[in-house]
N, C-alpha and C positions, 0 to 999 in steps of 0.2 A: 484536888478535884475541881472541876471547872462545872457552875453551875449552869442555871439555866439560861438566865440573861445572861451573865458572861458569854453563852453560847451562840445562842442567838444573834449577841453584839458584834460575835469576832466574825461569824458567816454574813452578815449583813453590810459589811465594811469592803468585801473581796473584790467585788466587781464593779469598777464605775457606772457600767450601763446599768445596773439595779437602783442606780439613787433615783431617776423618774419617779420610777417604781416606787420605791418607798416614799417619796415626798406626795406623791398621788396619796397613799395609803393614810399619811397622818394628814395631811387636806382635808380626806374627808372623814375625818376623826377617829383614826385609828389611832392606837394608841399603842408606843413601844413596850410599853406590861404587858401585855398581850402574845406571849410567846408564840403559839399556836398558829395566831393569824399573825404576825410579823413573817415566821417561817415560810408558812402558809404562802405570803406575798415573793416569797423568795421563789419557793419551788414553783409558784405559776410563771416567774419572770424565766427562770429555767428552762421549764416547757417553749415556754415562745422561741426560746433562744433554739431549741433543740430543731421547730420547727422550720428556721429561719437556717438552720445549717450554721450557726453561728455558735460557735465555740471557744471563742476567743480567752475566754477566763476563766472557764472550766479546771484546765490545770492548777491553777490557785485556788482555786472555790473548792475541788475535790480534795484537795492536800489540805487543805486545813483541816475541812469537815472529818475528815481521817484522823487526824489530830485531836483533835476535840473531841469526838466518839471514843476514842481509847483513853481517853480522862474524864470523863463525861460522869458527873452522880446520876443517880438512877431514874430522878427527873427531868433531867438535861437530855438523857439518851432516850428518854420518850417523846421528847417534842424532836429530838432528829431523825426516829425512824419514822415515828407514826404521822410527826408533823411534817417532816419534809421529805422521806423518804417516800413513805403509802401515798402522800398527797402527790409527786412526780409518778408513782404508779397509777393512782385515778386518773391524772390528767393528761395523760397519753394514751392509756386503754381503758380503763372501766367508766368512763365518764361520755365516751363518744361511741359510736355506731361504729364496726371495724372497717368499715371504707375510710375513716375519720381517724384512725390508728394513728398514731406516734409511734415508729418503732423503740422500744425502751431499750435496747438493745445497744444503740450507738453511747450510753452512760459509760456502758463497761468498763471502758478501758480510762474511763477517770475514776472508780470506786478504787480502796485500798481493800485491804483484806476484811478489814472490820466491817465496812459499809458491805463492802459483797458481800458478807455472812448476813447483814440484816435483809439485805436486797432480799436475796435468796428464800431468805426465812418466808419474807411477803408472799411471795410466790410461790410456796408451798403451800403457805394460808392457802390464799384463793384457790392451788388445787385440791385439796383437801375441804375447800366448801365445794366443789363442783366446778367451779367456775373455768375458766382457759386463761391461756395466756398465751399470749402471740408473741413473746418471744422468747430466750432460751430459759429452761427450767431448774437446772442446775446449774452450780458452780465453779464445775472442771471444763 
């Protein structure tokens, strides 16, 4: 089983264009114990990327995260849904005005089946509080 740092560790390693990122982040004294907000930094570097149309390592970054999630102990698989999973959902829609939208939609087709079953799940939360979602609500 692959823990939590382990987890973190191996998704933090995927994409060259994330090390800025991360070196901004222990700068200004972040700290790699810190699962939540290492992740946290991950999924915001995502978003931008998502913004910028840039995709470039997506296929790596999704195929591990897939990997990991289905070895994942039950503390590992909380900091990848809730840490980076819900945090890529705040930061495209429930965090901005919907002129401000991120379509979340273009993820798709980098989730594996496990990540889509968590996606998924999110997104029935939020319907299930009331809330909307702009983009698709199922996973067929």
């Amino acid at each position: 089983m692959i823990s939590e740092q382990d987890a973190v560790r191996r998704l933090i390693t995927i994409c060259p264009g994330f090390q800025d990122s991360l070196a901004f982040y222990t700068e200004t004294y972040g700290r790699f114990d810190e699962s939540y907000n290492v992740i946290g930094e991950l999924a915001k570097w995502v978003v931008e990327q998502m913004k910028a149309h840039d995709f470039a390592c997506f296929t790596e970054l999704f195929t591990e995260f897939e990997g990991v999630l289905a070895n994942a102990t039950e503390d590992a698989r909380q900091v990848l849904v809730i840490g980076f999973l819900e945090d890529v959902h705040n930061l495209t829609v429930r965090f901005h005005r919907p002129a401000e939208h991120i379509d979340p939609d273009v993820l798709l087709p980098y989730l594996g089946p496990k990540s889509r079953s968590e996606w998924f799940s999110l997104v029935r939360r939020y319907l299930d509080w009331g809330e909307t979602w702009p983009g698709r609500t199922d996973n067929e």
